[in-house]
C-alpha positions in Angstrom: 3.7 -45.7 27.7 0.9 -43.7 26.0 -1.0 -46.5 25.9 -0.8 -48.0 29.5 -1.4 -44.3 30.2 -4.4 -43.8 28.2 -5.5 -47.5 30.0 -5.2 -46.0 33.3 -7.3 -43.0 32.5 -9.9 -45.4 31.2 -9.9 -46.8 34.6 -10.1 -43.8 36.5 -13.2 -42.7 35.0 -14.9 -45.9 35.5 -13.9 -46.0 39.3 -15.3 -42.4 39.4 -18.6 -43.1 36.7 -19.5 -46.4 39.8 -18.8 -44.2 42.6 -21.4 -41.6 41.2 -23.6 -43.8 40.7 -24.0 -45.6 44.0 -27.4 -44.6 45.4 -28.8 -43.0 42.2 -32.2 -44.1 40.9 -32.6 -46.5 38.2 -34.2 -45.0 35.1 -37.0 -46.0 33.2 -35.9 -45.8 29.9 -37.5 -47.5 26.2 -36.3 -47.0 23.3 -38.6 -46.2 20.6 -37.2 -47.0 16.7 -38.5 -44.4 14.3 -37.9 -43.8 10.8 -36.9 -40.1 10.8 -34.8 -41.4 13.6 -32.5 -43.7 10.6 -32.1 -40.7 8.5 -30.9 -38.3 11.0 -28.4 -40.8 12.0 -27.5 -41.0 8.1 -27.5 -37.6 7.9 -25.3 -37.0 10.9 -22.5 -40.2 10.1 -22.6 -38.0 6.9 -22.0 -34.8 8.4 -18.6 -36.4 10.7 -17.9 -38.5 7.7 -15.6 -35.6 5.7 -13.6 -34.7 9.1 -12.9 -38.0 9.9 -11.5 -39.3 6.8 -9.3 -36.1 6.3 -8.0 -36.4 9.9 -6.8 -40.4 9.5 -5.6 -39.6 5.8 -3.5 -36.9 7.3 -2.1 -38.9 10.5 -1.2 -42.0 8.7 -1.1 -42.3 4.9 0.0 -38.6 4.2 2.1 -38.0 7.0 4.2 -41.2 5.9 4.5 -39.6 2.6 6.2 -36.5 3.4 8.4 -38.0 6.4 9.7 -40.5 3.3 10.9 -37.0 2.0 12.8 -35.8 5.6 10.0 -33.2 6.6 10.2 -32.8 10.2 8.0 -31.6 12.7 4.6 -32.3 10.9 3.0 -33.7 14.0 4.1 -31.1 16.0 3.0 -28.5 13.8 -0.7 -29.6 13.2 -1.0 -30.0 17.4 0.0 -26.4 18.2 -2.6 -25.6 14.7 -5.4 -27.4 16.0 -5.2 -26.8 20.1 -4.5 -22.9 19.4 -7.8 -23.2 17.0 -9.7 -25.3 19.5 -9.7 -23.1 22.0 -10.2 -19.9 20.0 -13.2 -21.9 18.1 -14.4 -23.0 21.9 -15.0 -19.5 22.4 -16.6 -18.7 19.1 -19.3 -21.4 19.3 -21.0 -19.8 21.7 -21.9 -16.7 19.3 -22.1 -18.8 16.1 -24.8 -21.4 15.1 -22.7 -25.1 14.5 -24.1 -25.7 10.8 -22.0 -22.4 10.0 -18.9 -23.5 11.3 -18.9 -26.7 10.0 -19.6 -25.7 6.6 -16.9 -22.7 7.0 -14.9 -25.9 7.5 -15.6 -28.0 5.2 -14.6 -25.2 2.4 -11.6 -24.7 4.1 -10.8 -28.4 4.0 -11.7 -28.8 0.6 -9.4 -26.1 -0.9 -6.6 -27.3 1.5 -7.1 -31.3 0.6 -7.4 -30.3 -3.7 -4.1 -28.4 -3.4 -2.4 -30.4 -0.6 0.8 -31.2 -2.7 1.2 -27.9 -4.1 1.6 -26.5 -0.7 4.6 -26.3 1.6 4.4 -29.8 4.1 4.8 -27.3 7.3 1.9 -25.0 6.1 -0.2 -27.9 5.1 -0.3 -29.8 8.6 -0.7 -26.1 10.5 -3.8 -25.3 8.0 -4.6 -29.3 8.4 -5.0 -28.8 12.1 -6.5 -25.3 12.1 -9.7 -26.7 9.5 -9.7 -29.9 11.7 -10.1 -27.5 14.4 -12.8 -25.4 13.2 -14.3 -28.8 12.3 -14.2 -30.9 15.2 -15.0 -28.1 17.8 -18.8 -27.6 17.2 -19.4 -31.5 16.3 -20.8 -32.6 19.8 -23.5 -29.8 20.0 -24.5 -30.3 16.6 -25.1 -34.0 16.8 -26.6 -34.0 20.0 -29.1 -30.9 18.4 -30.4 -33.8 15.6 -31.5 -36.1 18.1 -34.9 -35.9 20.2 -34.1 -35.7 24.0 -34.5 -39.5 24.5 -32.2 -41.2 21.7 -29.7 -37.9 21.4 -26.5 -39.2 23.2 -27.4 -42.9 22.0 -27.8 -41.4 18.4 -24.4 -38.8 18.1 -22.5 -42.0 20.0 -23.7 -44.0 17.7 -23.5 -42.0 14.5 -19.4 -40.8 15.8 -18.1 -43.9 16.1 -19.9 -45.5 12.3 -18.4 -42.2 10.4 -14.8 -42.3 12.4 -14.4 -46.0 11.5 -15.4 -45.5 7.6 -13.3 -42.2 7.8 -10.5 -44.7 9.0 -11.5 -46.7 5.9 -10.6 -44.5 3.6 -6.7 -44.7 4.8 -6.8 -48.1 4.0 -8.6 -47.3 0.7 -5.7 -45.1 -0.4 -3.3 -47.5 0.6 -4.9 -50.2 -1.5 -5.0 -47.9 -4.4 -0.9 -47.2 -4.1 -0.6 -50.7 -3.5 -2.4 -51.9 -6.9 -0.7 -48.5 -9.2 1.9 -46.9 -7.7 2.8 -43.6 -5.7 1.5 -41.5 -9.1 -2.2 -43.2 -8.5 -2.1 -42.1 -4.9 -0.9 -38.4 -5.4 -4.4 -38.5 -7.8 -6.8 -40.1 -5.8 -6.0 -38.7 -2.2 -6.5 -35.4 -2.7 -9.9 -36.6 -5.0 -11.0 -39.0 -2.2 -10.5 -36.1 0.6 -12.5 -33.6 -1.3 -14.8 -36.1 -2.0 -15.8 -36.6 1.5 -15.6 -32.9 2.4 -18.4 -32.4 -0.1 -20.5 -35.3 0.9 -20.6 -33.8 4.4 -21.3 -30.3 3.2 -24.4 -32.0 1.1 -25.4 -33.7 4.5 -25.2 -29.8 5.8 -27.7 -29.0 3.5 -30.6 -31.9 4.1 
């Protein structure tokens, strides 16, 4: 159902994006490849990168984990976190630069992925979706700031969709891991894997 739904949206907006379109004027449009143009992308895939792979760990890998050991609810929990936290953080971007933000949530992440076993599953999945939150909210308007006016929704498309699919790598990484050593291996290297990526984004910050 969700996913015929989801389908149908799809459609909607495509009927709608044509309709607008009839009667506009073509554009004019080259694309001119430079360098600096390879690291921003690099520099914004690495940015994403740390969200992204804590979000999918969290809705797959981890969430298994803790539903093997009859904690309900999770899901629900991290949704009301992280819409509550989206809108508040809606309102806050417009007063606050996005590099602050997303460091702010990359800290927060960090701490909450090093001790993620150590703290209660229900609390974990609400602080999960309130940094996820404070992370995700000012990601548009900062990759869209990296790009020059001609390559900027090209280049933050393009640089999304690389760091969500190697965020979504690293579930798969983890599982490989428990696979090949056992549960014990995969209690170490999550929470290792996670912070790892939280603080490859916040060096990206910092380029």
């Amino acid at each position: 159902m969700a996913l015929l739904t989801g389908s149908l949206l799809s459609l909607l907006s495509a009927i709608v994006i044509l309709t607008l379109a009839q009667g506009a004027r073509p554009i004019n449009w080259r694309f001119a490849f430079r360098i600096e143009d390879v690291k921003k992308v690099i520099r914004a895939i690495g940015v994403k990168f740390g969200e992204s792979s804590s979000f999918y760990a969290y809705t797959s890998v981890i969430l298994i984990y803790f539903n093997a050991h009859e904690v309900p609810d999770l899901i629900i929990t991290s949704t009301i976190s992280l819409l509550i936290l989206t809108l508040i953080m809606s309102a806050v971007m417009t007063r606050v630069k996005p590099t602050k933000v997303l460091m702010l949530s990359y800290v927060i992440f960090s701490l909450i992925n090093a001790f993620m076993f150590r703290i209660n599953p229900l609390l974990l999945f609400a602080l999960f979706g309130m940094a996820d939150a404070i992370a995700y909210t000012p990601q548009s308007l900062y990759l869209v700031s990296l790009f020059r006016g001609d390559i900027k929704h090209v280049g933050a498309g393009v640089s999304y969709h690389v760091a969500s699919s190697l965020g979504g790598l690293m579930t798969y990484l983890i599982s490989i891991l428990i696979s090949m050593y056992g549960l014990k291996a995969g209690l170490i290297a999550t929470p290792t894997l996670l912070l790892m990526s939280c603080i490859a984004s916040m060096m990206a910050l910092l380029i």
